[in-house]
C-alpha positions in Angstrom: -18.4 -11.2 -20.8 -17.7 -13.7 -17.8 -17.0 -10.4 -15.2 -15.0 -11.2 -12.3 -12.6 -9.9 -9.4 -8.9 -10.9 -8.2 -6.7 -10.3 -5.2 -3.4 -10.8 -6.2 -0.4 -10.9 -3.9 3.1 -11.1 -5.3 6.6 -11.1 -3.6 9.6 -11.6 -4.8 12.3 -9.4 -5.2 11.6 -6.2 -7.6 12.7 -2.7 -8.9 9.1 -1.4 -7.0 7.8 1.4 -9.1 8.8 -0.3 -12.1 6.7 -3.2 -11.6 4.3 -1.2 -10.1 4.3 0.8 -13.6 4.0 -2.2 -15.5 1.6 -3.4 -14.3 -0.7 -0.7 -14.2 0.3 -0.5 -18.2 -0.7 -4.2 -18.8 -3.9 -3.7 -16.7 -5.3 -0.6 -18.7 -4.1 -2.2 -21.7 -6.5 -5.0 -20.9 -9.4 -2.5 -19.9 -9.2 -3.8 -16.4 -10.0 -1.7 -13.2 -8.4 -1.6 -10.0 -5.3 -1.1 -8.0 -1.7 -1.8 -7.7 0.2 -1.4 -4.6 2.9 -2.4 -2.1 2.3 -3.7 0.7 4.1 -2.9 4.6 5.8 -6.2 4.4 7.4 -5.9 0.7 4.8 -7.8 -0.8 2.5 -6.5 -3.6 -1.7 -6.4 -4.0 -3.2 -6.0 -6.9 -6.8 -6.1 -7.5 -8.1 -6.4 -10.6 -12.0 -6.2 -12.1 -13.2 -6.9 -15.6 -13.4 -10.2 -17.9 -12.1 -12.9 -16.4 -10.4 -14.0 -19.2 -8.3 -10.6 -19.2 -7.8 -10.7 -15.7 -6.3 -14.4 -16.2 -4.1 -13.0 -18.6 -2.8 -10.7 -16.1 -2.2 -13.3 -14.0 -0.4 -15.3 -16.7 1.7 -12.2 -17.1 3.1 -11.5 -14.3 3.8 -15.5 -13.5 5.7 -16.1 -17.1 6.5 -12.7 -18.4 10.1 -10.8 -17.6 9.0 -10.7 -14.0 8.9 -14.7 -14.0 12.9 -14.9 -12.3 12.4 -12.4 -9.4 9.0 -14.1 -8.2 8.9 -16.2 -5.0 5.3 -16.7 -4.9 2.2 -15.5 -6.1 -1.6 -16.0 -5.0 -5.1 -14.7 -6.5 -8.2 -15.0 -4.9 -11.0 -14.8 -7.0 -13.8 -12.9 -5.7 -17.8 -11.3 -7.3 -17.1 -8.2 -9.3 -18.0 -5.3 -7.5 -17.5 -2.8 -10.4 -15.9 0.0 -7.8 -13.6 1.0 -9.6 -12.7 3.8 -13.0 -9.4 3.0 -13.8 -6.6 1.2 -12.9 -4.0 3.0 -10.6 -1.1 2.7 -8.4 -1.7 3.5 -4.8 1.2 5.2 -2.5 2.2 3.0 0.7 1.8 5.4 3.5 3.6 2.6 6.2 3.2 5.8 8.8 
């Protein structure tokens, strides 16, 4: 197993917590770890740890799944696995 990490930023124009849902669904399903969350300016991160190979299929996804027509743009920066995390969950904005 080729273990790896991803920052993933995503706007576009979405239904928020069902993405957000989704997302964390597809990332579990894929036994990754990390977060899901949306950003002050409307954007969301994700970061993602676990195979690589999962984690590009993540990617793949959210770029060509039903989320495909509400994207604008989308970047990942790959990064050393850390192994910080248990799970995979949403985290609340607090823009306070």
């Amino acid at each position: 197993m080729d273990s790896a990490r991803a920052h993933i930023t995503v706007s576009g124009m979405f239904h928020g917590m069902f993405f957000r849902s989704d997302i964390r669904t597809k990332a579990r399903n894929l036994s990754l770890k990390g977060w899901i969350k949306k950003s002050q300016g409307g954007n969301f991160e994700i970061v993602a740890e676990g195979d690589r190979q999962a984690i590009e299929t993540l990617v793949n996804y959210i770029k060509n799944g039903e989320f495909t027509r509400v994207i604008i743009s989308m970047d990942v920066k790959w990064a050393d696995f850390a192994g910080e995390f248990k799970g995979f969950e949403i985290i609340s904005e607090d823009f306070a």
